[in-house]
N, C-alpha and C positions, 0 to 999 in steps of 0.2 A: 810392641813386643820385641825385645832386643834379644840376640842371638844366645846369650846363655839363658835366659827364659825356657827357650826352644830345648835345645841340646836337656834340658834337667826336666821339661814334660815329655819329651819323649822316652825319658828316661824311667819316669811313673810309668806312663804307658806302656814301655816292656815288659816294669813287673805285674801291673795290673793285668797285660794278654798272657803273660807267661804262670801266674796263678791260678785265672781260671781259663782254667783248658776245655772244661764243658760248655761255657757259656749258656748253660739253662737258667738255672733256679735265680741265677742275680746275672744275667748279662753284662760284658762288658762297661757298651757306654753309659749302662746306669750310675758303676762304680765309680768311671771315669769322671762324670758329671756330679757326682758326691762329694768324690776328692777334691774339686775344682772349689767349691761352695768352701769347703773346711779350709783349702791353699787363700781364699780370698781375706781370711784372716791376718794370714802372716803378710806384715809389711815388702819383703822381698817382692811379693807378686802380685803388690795394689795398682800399680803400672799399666800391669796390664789390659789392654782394651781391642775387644774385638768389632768391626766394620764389617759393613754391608759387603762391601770393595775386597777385603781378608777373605769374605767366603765366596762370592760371586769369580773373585780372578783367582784366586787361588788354590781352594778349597772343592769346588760343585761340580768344575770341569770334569777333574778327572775321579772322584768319584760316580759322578754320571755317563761317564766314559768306561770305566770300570765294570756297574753294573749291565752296563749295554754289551759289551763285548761278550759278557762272560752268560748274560742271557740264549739258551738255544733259540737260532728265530724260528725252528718249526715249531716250539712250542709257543710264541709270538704269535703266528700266523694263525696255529689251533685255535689261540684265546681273543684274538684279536678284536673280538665284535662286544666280548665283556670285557676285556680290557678299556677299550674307547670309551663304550657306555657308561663305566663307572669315572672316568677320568676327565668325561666332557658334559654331556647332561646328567648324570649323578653329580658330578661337581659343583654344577649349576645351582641344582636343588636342594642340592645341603649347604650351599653358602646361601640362600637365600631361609631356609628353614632356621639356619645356626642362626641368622641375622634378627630373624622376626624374635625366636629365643633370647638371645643375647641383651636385645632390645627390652623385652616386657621383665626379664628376671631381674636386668639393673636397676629397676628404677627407683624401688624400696633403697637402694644404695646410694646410687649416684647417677646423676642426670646425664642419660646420652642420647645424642639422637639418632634417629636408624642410620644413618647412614656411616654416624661413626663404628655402628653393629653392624654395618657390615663389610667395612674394612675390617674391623677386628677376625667377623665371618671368613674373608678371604686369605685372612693369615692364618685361620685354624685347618683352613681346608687341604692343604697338601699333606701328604702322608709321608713319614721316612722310617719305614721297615727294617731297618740296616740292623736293629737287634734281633729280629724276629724269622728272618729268610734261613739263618740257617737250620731252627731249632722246627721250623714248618717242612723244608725238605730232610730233617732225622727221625721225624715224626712219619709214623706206618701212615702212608695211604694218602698222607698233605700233601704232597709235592704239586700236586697238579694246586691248590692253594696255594702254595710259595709262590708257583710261576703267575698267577694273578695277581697277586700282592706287590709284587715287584715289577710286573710290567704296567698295573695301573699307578704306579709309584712314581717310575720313571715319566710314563706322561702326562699325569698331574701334574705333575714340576711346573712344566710349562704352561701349562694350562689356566692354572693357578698367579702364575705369575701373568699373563696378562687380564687376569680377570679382577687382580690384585693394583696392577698399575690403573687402571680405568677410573675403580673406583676411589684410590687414594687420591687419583687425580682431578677428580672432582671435588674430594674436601677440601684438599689444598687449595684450588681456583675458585671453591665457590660457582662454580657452571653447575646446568641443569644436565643430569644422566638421562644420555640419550641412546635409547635401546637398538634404533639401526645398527646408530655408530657402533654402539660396543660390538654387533654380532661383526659387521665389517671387520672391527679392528682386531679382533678376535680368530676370525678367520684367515687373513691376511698375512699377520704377524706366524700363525702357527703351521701355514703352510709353506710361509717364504721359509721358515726355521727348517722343515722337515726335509725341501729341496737342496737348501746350502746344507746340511749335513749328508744329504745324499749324494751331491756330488765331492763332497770332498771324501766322502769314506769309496766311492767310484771310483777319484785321483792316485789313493794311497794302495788300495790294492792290484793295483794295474804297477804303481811306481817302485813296492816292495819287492819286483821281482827286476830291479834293477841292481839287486848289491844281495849276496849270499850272508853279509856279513851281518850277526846278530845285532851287535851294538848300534847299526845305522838302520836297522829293520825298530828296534827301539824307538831310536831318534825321530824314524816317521811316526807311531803313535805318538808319542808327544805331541808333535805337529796337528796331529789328528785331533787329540783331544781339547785343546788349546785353542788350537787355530781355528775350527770351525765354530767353536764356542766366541772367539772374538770377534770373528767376522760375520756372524749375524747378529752380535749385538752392536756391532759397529754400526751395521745399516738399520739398524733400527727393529730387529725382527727375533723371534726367541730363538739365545743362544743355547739354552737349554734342552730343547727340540732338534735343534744341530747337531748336539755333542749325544745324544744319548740316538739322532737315526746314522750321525758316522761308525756308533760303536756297533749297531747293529747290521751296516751294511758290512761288518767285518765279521762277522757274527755270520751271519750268510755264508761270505767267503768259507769260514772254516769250513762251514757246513757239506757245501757244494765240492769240497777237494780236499783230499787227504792230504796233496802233497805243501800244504801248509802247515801240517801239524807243526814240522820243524817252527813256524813261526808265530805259533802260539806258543807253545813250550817256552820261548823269546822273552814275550810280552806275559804271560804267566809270573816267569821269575823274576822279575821289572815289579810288574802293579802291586803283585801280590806281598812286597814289602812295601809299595807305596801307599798301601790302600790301608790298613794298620797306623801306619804312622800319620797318616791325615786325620783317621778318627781320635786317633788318641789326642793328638794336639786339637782339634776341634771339640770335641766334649769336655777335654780338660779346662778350655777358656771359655766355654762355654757357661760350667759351672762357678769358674772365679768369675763373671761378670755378672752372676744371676743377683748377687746381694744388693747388686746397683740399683739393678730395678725393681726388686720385690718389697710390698709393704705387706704387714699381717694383716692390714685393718682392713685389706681386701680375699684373705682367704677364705672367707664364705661363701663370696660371690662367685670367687675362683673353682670351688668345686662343683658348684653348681651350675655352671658354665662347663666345665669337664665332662661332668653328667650329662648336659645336654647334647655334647658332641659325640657322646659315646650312643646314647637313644637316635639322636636323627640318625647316623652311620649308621646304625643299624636298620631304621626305616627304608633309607636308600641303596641300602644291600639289600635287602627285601622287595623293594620296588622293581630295582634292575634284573632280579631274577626272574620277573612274573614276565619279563619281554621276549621270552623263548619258551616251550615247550620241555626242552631238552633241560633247559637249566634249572628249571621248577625238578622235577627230579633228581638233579645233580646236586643243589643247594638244600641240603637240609640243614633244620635253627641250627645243630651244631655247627656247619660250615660258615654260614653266616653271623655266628657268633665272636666263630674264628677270624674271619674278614674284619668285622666290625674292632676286636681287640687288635687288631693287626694294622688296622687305620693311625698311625703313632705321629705325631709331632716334631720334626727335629729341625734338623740344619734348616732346612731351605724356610720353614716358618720365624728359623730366627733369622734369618739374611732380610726377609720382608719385615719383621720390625725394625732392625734396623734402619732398612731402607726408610719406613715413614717415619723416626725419632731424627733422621737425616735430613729430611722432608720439613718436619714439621718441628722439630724441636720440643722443647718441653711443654706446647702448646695444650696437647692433648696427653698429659703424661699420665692417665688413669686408662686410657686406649695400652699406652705401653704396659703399665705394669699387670691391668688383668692377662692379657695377652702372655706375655711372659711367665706370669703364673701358672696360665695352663698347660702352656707348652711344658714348663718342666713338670706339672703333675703327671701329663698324658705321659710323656717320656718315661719318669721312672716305674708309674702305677701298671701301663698299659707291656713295657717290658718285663716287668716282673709276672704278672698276669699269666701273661699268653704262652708260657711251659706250661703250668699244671695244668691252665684251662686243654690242648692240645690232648695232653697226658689221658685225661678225664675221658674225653671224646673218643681216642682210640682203644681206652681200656676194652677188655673183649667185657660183650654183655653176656651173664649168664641165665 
């Protein structure tokens, strides 16, 4: 992607954010990712090609740094026991449910074996809300919804991603999947993650109070966002989990002391022009690259694979509610319906297909393009959805 690429989608992306100002009935990155599919037409922008590497270094950091900061961690710590559940064993169980799915509904199509269902399983599994978080806290009465949605979002990520490596990396090598191993590595990986981002978000608010000066109060999140995210994937451990517990040990910080407001207000006027311009230029090429991979001779299968992710979600929101007392009363089908529509597809499941077309090449390119396919149904079907469904939910009953 060369430089005036950039400069003329972000320049869409202005009028696309600057249009719709509600962001309900058509969301944003729906439009954005529309526009992308229709730009993949015109020659100017056949060029263009999006990596694993594009979103992993460039893109996830500081979007996952973004929504950690700007998460309250008391309302973290309130949800904290549904938050995990749905993010580590609900994970579990719908990548394994989506896999056995995936598995029996292709076969009238095209020959896969479970394991390649469930790679594909571990790239449907993480959720990216990023259209839905704000229309859930404008919505009467969802917010405490928004704050689950988005904090089981953030820690899927990571979750997902080594649940994601394990099993790619068994198809690739051809090894037998060994259940210790995984929980080991699985445990290992997301804890070392969760320490290096807590000591580096520990480093930066102790070192913010070394310079008054905005611009260098800046410069340290950057660092923050960045840095933590590289140096646990440098040692081998999720970067992912780094960058979103540095954003919340700041998160904290704000929490615990007013006299940082000053340096939120800072990092407020920073992200919140960054965080716009990342999505725009990420859904936009997200959209011009979808043509690559999509074939029609698989959109039957595609939706019906769609369908399945939206049923199991729904099982495993249902499941994860029966494990408290409290939450059995808290969750009714409308809330869990709303969870379940709120479960969306985005960046992080397309950084892991790329990651295994990286991996594996055109080896398994029917793994890529159902894949691909659903990801963009769930994204646009499930964005468009989740207004009126809310709507519906809070209408007062007579």
């Amino acid at each position: 992607m060369q430089s005036f690429h950039v400069i003329l989608l972000l320049f869409i992306g202005y009028i696309v954010f600057t249009i719709d100002k509600k962001k309900e009935a058509f969301p944003v990155p729906v439009v954005l990712v529309l526009l992308g599919v229709c730009l993949s037409f015109i020659p100017f922008f056949q060029s263009i090609e999006l990596t694993k590497d594009m979103i992993f270094d460039w893109f996830l950091p500081a979007l996952l740094f973004i929504s950690a900061y700007h998460f309250p961690f008391s309302q973290f710590k309130k949800r904290i026991l549904m938050i995990l559940s749905l993010s580590t064993a609900g994970l579990l169980v719908m990548a394994l449910l989506l896999a056995a799915s995936i598995y029996l509904l292709a076969q009238p199509f095209v020959a896969l074996s479970f394991l390649q269902a469930l790679v594909m399983a571990s790239i449907l599994t993480p959720s990216d809300p990023v259209t839905v978080i704000s229309i859930l806290k404008q919505s009467s009465g969802e917010a405490d919804l928004a704050y689950i949605v988005e904090g089981e979002s953030m820690v899927n990520d990571g979750t997902s991603i080594v649940l994601f490596t394990v099993v790619a990396g068994v198809l690739a090598t051809g090894e037998s999947f060994r259940l210790l191993s995984f929980f080991s590595e699985f445990f290992i990986v997301s804890v070392a993650g969760v320490l290096i981002g807590a000591l580096f978000g520990w480093m930066v608010t102790k070192a913010v109070h070394l310079t008054h000066h905005r611009q260098y109060q800046i410069m340290l999140s950057i660092i923050l966002a960045y840095g933590s995210f590289y140096c646990a994937e440098h040692l081998g451990v999720s970067g992912v989990l780094a960058s979103v517990t540095a954003g919340l040990m700041l998160s904290r910080t704000f929490e615990k002391s007013e006299k940082e407001e000053h340096f939120r207000q800072s990092l407020d006027g920073f992200w919140d022009a960054v965080e716009p311009s990342i999505l725009a230029l990420l859904f936009l090429v997200i959209g011009i690259v979808a043509t690559k991979y999509l074939s029609f001779e698989d959109s039957g299968l595609i939706v019906l694979i769609f369908v399945a992710t939206l049923l199991i979600r729904y099982l495993v929101v249902a499941w994860t509610s029966l494990m408290k007392r409290s939450w059995r009363h808290q969750m009714t089908r409308q809330k869990k319906a709303v969870l379940t529509m709120a479960g969306i597809k985005g960046a992080m499941s397309v950084a892991l297909l790329l990651s295994l077309e990286a991996d594996l090449g055109g080896e398994h390119h029917h793994i890529i393009s159902l894949t691909f396919g659903t990801i963009l149904v769930s994204l646009c079907l499930q964005s468009i959805l989740i207004y009126p469904l809310t709507k519906r939910i809070n209408k007062p009953r007579r």
